[in-house]
N, C-alpha and C positions, 0 to 999 in steps of 0.2 A: 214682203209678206212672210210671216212664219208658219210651219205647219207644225199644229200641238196636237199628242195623241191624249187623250185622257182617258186612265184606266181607272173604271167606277167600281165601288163595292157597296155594301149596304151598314155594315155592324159600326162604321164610324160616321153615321150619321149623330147630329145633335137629336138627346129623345130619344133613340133608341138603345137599349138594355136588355133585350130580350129576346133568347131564342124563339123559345114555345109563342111567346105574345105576339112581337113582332118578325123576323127575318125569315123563319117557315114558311112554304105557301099555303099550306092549311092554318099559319096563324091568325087570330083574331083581327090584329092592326096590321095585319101587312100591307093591305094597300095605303093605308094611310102613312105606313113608313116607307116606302115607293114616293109615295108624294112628295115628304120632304124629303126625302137626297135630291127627287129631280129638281125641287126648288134650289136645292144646294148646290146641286151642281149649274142650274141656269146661273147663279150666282156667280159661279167661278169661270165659265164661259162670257160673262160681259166684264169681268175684269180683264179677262184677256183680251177681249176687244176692246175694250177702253185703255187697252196698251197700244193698240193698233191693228193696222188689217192682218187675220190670220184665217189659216184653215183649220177648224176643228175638228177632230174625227174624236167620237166617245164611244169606249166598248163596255158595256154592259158587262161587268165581270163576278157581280153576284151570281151562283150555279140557278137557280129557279128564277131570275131575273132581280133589278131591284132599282128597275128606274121605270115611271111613267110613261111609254113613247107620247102616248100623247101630247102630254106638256112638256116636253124637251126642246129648250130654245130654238128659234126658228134658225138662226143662224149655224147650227153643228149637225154634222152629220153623223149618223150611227151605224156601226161595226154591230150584228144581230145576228143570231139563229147561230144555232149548234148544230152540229159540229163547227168551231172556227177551224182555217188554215193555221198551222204555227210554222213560224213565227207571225204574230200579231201584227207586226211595225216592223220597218227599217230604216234603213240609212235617212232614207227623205226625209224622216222628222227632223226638227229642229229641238225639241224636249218631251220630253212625259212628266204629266200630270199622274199622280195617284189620291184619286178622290174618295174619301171614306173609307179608309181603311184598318187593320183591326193587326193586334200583335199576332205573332205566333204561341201556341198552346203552349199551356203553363206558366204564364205571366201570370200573377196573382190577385194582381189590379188590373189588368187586361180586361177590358170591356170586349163580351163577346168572342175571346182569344181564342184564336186554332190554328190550324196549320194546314188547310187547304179543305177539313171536313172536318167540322163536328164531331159528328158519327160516326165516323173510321178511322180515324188517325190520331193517335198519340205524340208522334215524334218526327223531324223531318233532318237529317245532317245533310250536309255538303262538304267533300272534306275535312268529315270528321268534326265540323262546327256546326251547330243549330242554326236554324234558318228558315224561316216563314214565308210569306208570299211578299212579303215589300223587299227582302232581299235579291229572292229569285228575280222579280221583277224587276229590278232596279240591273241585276246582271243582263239580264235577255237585253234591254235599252241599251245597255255600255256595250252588248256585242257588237252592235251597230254604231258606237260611238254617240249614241241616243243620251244626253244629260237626264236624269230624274231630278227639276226641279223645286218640286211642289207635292207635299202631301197632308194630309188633313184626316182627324181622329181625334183618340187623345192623348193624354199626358205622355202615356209609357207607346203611343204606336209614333210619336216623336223621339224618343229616345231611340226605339229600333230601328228607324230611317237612318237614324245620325253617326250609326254605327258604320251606314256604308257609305252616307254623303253626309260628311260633316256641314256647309252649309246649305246644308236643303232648305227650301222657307216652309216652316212647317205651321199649319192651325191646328190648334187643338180646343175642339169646343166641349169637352167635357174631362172629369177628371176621376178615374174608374176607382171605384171603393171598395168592389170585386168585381166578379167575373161577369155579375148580371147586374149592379148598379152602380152610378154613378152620380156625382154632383156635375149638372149639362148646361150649360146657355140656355137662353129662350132660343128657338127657330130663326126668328127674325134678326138676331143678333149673330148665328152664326152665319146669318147670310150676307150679312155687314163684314164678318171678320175672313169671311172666305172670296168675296170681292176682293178687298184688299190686300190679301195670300197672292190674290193670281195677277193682280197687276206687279206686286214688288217680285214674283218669281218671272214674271218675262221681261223685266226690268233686267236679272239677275242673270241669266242664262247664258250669257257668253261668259261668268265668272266661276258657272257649276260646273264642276268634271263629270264626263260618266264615270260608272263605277262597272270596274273589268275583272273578274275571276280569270286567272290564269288554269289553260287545263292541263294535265288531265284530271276529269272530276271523276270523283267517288259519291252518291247518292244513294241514301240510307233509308227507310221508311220502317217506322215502328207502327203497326195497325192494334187497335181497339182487340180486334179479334182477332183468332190465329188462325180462324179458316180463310180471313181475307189473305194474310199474308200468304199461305198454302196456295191459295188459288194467284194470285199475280206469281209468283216463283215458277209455274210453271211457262209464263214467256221465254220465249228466248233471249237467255244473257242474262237474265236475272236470278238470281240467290236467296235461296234461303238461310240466312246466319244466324239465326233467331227463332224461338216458337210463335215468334209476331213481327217477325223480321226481315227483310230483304234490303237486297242488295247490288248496285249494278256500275258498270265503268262506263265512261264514254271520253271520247278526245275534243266532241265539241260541244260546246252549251245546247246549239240546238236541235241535238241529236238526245239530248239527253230530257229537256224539254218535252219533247215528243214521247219518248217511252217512261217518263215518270208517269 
């Protein structure tokens, strides 16, 4: 038996383009874009069981939520309610999944593209290099020796996986035109293309490396505003370099995790 973590978002679901419409919780469609990731994601949970028996655990990783519990395959379990413990996952797993997932800000065909918030945040380094949430993520999994698999979005959140796991199996069911639209699959089609993702990624999994950042890390944060940045500078350890800027060291990933 294998144990799979699968970490969910909502902006790379097929059909969704839209902050204001869809991914807000005051938006107009957001339950309805709730519904399809959860169908998307039941999708890519029976692929991995039709690879064979596993444990699934899904962590809802959209900040207002963005999966249905109620229709959440009978078969996986769910990671829920905030505050999470960090780190998320360890050693035990055997891969992560990243389900729906979106580039980091300032992709220009980036569907939905940001870097941890919309609404506050501009910019994200690590060591002085740009870096999003499928990076970080894909680091926190390789601290553990955790493979990242499998990820699914579109065009350009496959080319930002592959930067840190060249063969990831990656779906991409749409193909960003900017930042709020896109040329997308039908629904039902990327439920067909994301079944198939998740059988050939646990197929693949003893052939996927994780991906390891050696430390010590440096982590940068550019905000929107310069009174957010003002107000985190005063934690302890962190910096302000910037009139929208901070700054802080850490020796281990998940120390650092912890106080981003």
């Amino acid at each position: 038996m294998k144990k799979i973590f699968v970490l969910c978002d909502l902006e790379g679901t097929a059909g969704v383009v839209d902050f204001e419409l869809q991914t807000y919780p005051t938006a107009r469609y957001y339950d309805q874009a709730k519904r399809l990731a959860t169908l998307e994601v039941n999708a890519v949970v029976d692929g991995i069981l039709e690879w064979g028996s596993a444990e699934i655990v899904l962590l809802d990783g959209h900040g207002p939520g963005g999966l249905d519990y109620e229709h959440v395959h009978k078969e996986a379990k769910m990671m829920i309610g905030r505050p999470l413990p960090l780190p998320w996952l360890d050693e035990s797993y055997d891969a992560m999944f990243l389900y729906g997932h979106h580039t980091m800000n300032r992709v220009a065909t980036g569907v939905l593209a940001h870097s941890w918030s919309s609404k506050a945040i501009s910019n994200v380094w690590l060591n002085d290099e740009l870096i999003g949430e499928i990076g970080l993520n894909a680091a926190i999994a390789g601290h553990f020796g955790v493979p990242t698999v499998f990820i699914s979005g579109d065009d350009d959140t496959m080319i930002e996986a592959r930067r840190y796991v060249p063969n990831i199996v990656g779906v991409s069911v749409k193909k960003g035109l900017s930042r709020t639209s896109a040329i997308s699959v039908s629904p039902a089609k990327a439920r067909d293309m994301l079944h198939a993702g998740a059988v050939e990624a646990m197929n693949r999994i003893d052939d996927i490396s994780s991906y390891k950042i050696e430390p010590p890390f440096t982590f940068r944060t550019e905000y929107l505003a310069a009174s957010t940045a003002e107000s985190k500078a005063k934690e302890a350890g962190i910096d302000l370099v910037g009139p929208h800027t901070v700054e802080f060291r850490a020796d281990d990933l998940i120390d650092l995790v912890r106080r981003r």
